[in-house]
C-alpha positions in Angstrom: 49.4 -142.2 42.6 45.5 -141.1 42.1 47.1 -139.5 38.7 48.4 -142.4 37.2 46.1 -145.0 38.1 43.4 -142.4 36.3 46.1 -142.4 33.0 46.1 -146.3 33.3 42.7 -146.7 33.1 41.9 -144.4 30.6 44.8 -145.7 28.2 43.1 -149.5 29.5 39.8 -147.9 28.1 41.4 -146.9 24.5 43.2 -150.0 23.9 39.8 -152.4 25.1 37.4 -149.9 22.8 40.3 -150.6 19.5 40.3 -154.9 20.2 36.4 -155.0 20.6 36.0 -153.0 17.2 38.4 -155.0 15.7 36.9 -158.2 16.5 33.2 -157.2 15.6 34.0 -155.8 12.3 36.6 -158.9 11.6 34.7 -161.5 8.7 34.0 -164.6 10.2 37.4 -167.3 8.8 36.4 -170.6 8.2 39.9 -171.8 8.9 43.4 -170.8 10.4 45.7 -169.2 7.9 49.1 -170.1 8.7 52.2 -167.3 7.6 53.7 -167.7 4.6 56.9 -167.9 4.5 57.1 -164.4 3.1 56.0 -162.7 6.0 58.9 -163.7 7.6 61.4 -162.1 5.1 62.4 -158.2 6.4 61.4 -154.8 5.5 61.0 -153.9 1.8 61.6 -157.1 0.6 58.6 -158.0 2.8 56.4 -155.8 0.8 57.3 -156.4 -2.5 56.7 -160.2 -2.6 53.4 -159.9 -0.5 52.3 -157.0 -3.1 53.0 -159.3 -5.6 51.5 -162.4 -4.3 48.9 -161.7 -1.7 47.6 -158.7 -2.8 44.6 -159.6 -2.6 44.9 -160.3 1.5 47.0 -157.6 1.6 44.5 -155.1 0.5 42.5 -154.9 3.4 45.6 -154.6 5.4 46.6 -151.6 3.8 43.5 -149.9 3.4 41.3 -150.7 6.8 37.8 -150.4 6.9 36.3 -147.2 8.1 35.3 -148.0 11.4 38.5 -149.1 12.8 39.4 -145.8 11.2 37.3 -144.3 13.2 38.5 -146.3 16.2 41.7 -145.7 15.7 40.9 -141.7 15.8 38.9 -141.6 18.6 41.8 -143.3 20.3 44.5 -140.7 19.4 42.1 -137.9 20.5 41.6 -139.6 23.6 45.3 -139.3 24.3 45.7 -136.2 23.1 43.0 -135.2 25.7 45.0 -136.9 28.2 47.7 -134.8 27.5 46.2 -131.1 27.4 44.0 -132.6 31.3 47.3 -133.2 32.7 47.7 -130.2 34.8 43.8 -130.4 35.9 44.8 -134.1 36.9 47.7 -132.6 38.9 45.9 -130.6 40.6 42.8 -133.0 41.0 45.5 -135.2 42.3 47.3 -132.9 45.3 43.5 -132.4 46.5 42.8 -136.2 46.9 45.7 -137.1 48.4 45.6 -133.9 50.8 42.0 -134.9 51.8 43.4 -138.7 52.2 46.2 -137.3 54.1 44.8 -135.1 56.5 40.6 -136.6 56.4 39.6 -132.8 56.7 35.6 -131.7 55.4 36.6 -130.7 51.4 35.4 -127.0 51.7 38.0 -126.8 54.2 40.6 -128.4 51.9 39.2 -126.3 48.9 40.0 -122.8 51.1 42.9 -123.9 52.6 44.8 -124.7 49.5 43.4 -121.3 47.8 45.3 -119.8 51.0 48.7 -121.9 50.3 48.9 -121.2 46.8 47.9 -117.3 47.0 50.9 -117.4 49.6 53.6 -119.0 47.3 52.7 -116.4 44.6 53.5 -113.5 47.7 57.9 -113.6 46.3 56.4 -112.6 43.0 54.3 -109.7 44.5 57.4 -108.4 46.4 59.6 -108.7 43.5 56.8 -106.9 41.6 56.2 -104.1 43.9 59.8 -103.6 44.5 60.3 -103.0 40.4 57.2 -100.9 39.9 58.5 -98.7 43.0 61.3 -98.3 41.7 60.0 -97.6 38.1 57.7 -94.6 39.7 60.4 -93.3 41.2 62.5 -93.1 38.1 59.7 -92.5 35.8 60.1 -88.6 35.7 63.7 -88.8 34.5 62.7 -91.1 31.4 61.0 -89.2 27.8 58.0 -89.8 26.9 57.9 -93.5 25.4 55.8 -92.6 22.5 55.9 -89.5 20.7 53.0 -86.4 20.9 50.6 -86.5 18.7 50.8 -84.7 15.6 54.4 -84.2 16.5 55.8 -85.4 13.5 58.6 -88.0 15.4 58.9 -91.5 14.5 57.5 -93.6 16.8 59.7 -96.1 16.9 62.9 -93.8 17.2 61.5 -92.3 20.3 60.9 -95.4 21.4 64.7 -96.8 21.0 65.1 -93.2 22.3 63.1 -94.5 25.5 64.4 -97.9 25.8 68.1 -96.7 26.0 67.5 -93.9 28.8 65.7 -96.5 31.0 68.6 -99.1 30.2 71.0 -96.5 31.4 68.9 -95.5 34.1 69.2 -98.8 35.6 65.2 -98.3 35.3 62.8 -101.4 35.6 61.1 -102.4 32.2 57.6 -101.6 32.2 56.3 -105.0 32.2 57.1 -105.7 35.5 53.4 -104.1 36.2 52.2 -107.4 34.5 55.1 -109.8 36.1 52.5 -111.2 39.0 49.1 -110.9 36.8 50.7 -113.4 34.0 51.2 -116.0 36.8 47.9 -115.3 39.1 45.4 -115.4 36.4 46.8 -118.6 34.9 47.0 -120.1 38.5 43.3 -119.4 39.4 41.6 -120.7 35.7 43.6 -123.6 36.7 42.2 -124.1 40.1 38.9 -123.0 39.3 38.7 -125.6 36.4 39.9 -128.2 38.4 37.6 -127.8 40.8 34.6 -127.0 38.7 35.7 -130.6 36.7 35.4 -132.1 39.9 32.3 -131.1 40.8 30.4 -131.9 37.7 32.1 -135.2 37.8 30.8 -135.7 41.4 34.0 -136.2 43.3 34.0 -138.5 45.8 32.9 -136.9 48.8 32.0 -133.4 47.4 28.4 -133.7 47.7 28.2 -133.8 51.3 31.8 -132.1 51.7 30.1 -128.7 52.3 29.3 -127.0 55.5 25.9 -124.7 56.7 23.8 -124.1 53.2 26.1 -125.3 51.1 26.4 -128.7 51.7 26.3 -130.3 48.6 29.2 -128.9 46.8 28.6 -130.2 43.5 24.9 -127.8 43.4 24.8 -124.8 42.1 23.1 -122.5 44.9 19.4 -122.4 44.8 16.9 -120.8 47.9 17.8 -117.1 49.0 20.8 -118.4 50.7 22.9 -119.4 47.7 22.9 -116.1 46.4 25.7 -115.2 49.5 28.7 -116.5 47.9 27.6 -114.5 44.6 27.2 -111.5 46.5 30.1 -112.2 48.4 32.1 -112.7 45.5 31.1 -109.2 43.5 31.2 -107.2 46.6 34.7 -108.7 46.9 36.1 -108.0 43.5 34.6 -104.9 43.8 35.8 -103.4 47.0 39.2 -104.9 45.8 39.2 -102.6 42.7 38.2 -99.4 44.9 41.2 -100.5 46.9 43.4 -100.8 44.2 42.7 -97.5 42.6 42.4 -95.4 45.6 46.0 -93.9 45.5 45.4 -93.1 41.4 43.7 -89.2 41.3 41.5 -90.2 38.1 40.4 -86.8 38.2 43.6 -85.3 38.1 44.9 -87.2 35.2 45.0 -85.9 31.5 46.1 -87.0 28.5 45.5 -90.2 26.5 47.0 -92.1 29.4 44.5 -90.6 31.9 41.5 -91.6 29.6 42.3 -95.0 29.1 43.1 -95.1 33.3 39.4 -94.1 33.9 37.7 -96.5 30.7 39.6 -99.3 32.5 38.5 -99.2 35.9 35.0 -98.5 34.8 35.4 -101.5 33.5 36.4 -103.6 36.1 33.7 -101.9 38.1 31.0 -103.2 35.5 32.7 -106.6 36.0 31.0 -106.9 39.2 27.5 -107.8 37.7 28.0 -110.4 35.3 30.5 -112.2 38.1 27.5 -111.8 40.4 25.5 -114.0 37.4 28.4 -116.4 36.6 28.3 -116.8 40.5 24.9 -118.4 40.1 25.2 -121.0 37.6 28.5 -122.9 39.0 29.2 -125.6 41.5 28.9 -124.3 45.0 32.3 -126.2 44.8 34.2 -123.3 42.7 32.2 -120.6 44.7 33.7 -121.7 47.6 37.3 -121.2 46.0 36.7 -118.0 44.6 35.5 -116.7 47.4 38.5 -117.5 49.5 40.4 -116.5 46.8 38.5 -112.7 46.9 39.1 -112.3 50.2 42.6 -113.5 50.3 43.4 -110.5 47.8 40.9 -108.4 50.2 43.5 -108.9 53.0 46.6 -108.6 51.3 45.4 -105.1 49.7 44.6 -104.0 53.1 48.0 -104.8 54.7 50.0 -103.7 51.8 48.7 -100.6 52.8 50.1 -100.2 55.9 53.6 -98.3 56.4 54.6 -100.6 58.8 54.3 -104.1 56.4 55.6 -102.0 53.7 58.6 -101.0 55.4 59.7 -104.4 56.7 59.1 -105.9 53.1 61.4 -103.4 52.1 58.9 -101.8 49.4 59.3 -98.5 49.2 56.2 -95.4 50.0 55.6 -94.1 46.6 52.0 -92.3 47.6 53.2 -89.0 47.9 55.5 -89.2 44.4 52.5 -90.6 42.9 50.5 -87.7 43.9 52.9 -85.5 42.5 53.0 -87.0 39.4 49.1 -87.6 39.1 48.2 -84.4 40.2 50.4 -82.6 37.1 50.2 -82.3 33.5 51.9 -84.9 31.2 54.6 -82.0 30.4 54.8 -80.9 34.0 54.9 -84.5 35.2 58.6 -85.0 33.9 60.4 -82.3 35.6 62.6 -82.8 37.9 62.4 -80.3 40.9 60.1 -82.1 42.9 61.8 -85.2 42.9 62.6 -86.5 46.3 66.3 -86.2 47.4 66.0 -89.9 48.7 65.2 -91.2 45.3 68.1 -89.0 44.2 70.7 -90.4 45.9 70.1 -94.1 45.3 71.5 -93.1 42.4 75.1 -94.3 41.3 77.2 -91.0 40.4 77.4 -91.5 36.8 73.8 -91.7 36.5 73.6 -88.6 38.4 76.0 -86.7 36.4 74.3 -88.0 33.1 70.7 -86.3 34.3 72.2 -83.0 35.1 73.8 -82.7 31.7 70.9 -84.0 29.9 68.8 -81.4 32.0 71.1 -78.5 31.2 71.4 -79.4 27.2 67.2 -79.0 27.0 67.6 -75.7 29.2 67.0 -76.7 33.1 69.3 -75.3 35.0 67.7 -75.4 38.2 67.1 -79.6 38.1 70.6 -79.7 36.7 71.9 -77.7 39.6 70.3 -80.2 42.3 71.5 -82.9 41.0 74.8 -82.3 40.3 74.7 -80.8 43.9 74.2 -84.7 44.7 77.0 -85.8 42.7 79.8 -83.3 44.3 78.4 -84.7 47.0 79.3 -88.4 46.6 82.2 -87.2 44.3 83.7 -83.8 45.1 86.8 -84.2 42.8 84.6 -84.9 39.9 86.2 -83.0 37.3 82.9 -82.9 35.1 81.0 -82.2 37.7 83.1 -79.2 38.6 83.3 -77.7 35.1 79.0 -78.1 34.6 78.7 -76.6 37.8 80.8 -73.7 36.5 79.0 -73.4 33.9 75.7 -73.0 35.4 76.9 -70.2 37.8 78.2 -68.6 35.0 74.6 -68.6 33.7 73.4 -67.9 36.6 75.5 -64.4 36.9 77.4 -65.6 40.0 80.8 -65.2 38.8 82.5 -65.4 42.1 81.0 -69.4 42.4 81.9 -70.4 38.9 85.7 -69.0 39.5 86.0 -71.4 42.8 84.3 -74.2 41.1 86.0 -73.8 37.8 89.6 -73.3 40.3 88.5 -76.9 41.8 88.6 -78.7 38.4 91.8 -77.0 37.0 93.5 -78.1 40.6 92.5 -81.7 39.4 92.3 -82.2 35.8 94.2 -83.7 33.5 96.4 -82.0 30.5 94.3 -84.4 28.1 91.1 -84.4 29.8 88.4 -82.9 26.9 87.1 -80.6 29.8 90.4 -78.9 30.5 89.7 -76.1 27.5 86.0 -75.5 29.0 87.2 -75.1 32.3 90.2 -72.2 31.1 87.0 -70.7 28.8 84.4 -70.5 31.8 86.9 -69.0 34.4 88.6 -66.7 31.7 84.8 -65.5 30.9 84.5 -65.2 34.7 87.4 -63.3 35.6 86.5 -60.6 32.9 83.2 -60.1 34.4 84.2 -59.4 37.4 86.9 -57.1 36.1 89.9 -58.9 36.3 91.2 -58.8 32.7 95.2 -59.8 33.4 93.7 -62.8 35.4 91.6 -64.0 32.7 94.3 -63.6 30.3 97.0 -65.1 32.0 94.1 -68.2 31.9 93.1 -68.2 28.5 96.9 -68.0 27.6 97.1 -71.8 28.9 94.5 -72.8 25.8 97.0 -72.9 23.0 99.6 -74.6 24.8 97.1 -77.7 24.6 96.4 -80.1 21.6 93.4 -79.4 19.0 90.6 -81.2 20.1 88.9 -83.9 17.9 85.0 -83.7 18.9 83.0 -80.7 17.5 82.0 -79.3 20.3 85.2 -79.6 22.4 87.3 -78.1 19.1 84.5 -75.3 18.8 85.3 -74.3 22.3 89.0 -74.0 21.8 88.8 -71.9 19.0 86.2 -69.5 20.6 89.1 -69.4 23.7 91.5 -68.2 21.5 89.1 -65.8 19.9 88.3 -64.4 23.0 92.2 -64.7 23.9 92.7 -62.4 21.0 90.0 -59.5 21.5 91.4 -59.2 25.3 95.2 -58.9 24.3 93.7 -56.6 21.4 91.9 -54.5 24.2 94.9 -54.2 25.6 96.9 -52.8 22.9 98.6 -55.9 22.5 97.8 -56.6 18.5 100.8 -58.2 17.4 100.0 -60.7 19.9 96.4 -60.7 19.4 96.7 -61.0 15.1 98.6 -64.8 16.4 95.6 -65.9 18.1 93.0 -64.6 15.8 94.5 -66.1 12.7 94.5 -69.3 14.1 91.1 -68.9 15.1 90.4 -67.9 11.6 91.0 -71.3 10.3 88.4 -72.5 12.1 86.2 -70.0 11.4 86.9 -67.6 8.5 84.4 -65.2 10.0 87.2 -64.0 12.1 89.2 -62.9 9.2 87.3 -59.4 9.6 88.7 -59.3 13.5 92.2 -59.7 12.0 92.1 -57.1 9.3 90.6 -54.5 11.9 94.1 -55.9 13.8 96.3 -55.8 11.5 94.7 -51.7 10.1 94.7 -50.6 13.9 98.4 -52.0 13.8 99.2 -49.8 10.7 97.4 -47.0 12.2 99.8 -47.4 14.7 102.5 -47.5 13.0 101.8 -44.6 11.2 101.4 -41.9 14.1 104.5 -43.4 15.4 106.1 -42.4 12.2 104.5 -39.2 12.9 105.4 -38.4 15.7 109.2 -39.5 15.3 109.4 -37.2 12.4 107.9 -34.2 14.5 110.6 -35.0 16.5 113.5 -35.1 14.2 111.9 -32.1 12.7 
């Protein structure tokens, strides 16, 4: 109600200002001019028989004078003004009609609203922390967003490169880190100018709304005892930034990122001063808000703190992982063996299996191995699970493990499945180490009985099993056989050609002392 009747007036105020200019700078008429009867004709016909035979009264119609220019101006910037106060007249307007309502002292009304609307932005802090959590948590299995320096990479393909990792991650975007900032700091310049207009408007009631030595509200402090709430509100935003930045090792950090870490909170410490001055020039009014508004944030930092709130918000403890990752090098930061197992297995189990294979491609076998331990665990018939895990006990010289685990995912893959031919390859290769030719055979004999792969990779691994097929039944003595295999192979990869000549000359050698021998024994 206190809004509108404030609109009212003002628009009142515009529309009196335009008739009083419009009289005073009206020539004085001698007599009444009655309408012609063209002014009552409509729209363009109106204009051309008055242009035509009043154009001389017409005239000053269509071009006013200046000053009802001028007028007319200052009335449209007056509404316009009207438009851009309209959320300081909201807010103007909850204050009245809470003081109205409830007849409490206005610093009281002042703090106590600070304290209801720092507590409806607490959902946003909770949705905030619960993102960034999770975004520190998943941060070491994400590149780099922007390339080294000097590296020579495109920026913006590494950071598609980024973007589409964290997507498939199911990570939080980074901006969630600014999610409760974007609506805080517009919140408070909109409180604190609201109350500041309202002090320098002298409010009704503010100047003995105050309590102890700051009675008047709309005074900016003055005597040794105004310069509390200054001190007051430094020392808050201060202690608040300690606070905030305790659980970051500075010290620790490196890099570009680390530099810019410490240049920022330096500047937020050097903030304190010039909020200390700022502190001494405003209505006692606003100190009183910001103030209440330090210490709100005082408080919450101190109980977001605990284990105990943070638990039954359902935030997660990220100190220690954040220690971990602060306390390491940039390049040391994104590996994966110190990553909790909790973290781990809040992952779904393609996500999982996606890690370990993009850990084995760049050469980490030991992350790989952890977490595809996880996925067996939530999926033990995982076919591609078994075969990678295979193939990184093959690599690891353990023979006897990447037999059972290779066993596992023949016992349950499909004739079609792509990772059929990797898992006869790894257990053929397996068997041979461990001396057990006529087993590996007998399994590499299974490869050409399957279809030609389309993918590079998958057709490159066929045609190495039939190599390999071909220099065991070779070693054997079995080169008919083996010339079969190889020549096929050959098409692939004509560097086999030599393998099937040295065949096909060791066949003729063959041959020959055969011939030999059965004419040594005719003879």
């Amino acid at each position: 109600m206190g809004i509108a009747i404030r609109l009212l007036r003002r628009h009142l105020s515009g529309a009196w200002a335009v008739a009083v200019a419009s009289i005073s700078n009206s020539k004085p008429q001698s007599h009444l001019h009655l309408p012609s009867s063209t002014s009552l004709l409509p729209g363009h016909l109106h204009f051309f028989f008055s242009s035509s035979s009043n154009s001389a009264d017409n005239s000053e119609t269509l071009n006013p004078k200046p000053d009802t220019l001028t007028t007319m101006e200052t009335t449209q910037m007056e509404t316009s003004t009207t438009i851009s106060d309209y959320p300081v007249e909201l807010v103007t307007g909850f204050l009245d009609g809470y003081h109205q309502l409830t007849g409490f002292p206005w610093w009281f009304i002042i703090s106590s609203s600070t304290v209801a609307m720092r507590f409806s932005l607490l959902p946003i802090l909770w949705l905030q922390m619960n993102k960034v959590s999770r975004l520190a948590q998943l941060f070491p299995l994400l590149p780099p967003p922007f390339p080294p320096p000097f590296s020579g990479r495109s920026w913006t393909k590494q950071y598609l490169f980024f973007e589409k990792k964290r997507k498939k991650l199911g990570c939080p975007s980074f901006f969630w880190n600014f999610s409760y900032l974007t609506v805080q700091l517009p919140t408070f310049l909109l409180c604190m100018s609201s109350i500041r207009t309202m002090c320098l408007n002298h409010h009704s009631g503010l100047e003995t709304g105050g309590a102890l030595w700051f009675q008047n509200l709309t005074s900016t402090p003055h005597g040794a005892m105004g310069c509390i709430f200054p001190f007051m509100i430094a020392g808050l935003h201060y202690t608040n930034i300690q606070l905030s930045f305790e659980s970051v090792q500075l010290d620790k950090l490196r890099g570009i990122y680390g530099l810019m870490l410490k240049y920022y909170k330096r500047y937020l410490d050097i903030l304190s001063i010039p909020f200390f001055v700022v502190g001494l020039l405003i209505p006692q009014g606003s100190l009183v808000y910001w103030t209440t508004n330090g210490l709100f944030t005082l408080f919450q930092n101190l109980a977001l703190r605990n284990e105990h709130v943070r638990m039954k918000l359902g935030i997660p403890n990220i100190k220690s992982q954040r220690a971990k990752f602060t306390s390491s090098s940039e390049n040391a930061a994104h590996s994966l063996i110190a990553m909790d197992r909790e973290v781990m297995e809040s992952l779904s189990h393609d996500q999982l299996l996606d890690i370990s294979l993009d850990e084995m491609t760049v050469g980490k076998i030991d992350s790989s191995l952890r977490f595809l331990e996880v996925t067996l665990e939530k999926d033990p018939d995982s076919v591609k699970a078994l075969v990678a895990m295979s193939q990184i006990m093959f690599t690891k010289l353990q023979f006897q493990e990447a037999i059972e685990y290779a066993e596992r995912a023949l016992s349950k893959i499909q004739e079609d499945d792509p990772f059929h031919v990797l898992a006869l390859y790894i257990a053929g290769l397996s068997y041979k180490s461990l001396g057990n030719k006529a087993a590996a055979i007998n399994h590499l004999k299974r490869v050409p009985n399957l279809s030609v792969p389309v993918k590079f990779l998958e057709k490159a691994c066929y045609y190495q099993a039939l190599l390999l097929l071909g220099s065991y039944l070779f070693e054997e003595g079995k080169a008919s056989e083996a010339i079969v295999h190889l020549r096929v192979a050959a098409t692939y990869d004509p560097g086999v050609e030599r393998l099937v000549k040295e065949c096909e000359e060791a066949m003729e050698q063959v041959k020959a002392s055969s011939s030999e021998e059965e004419k040594k024994s005719v003879g």
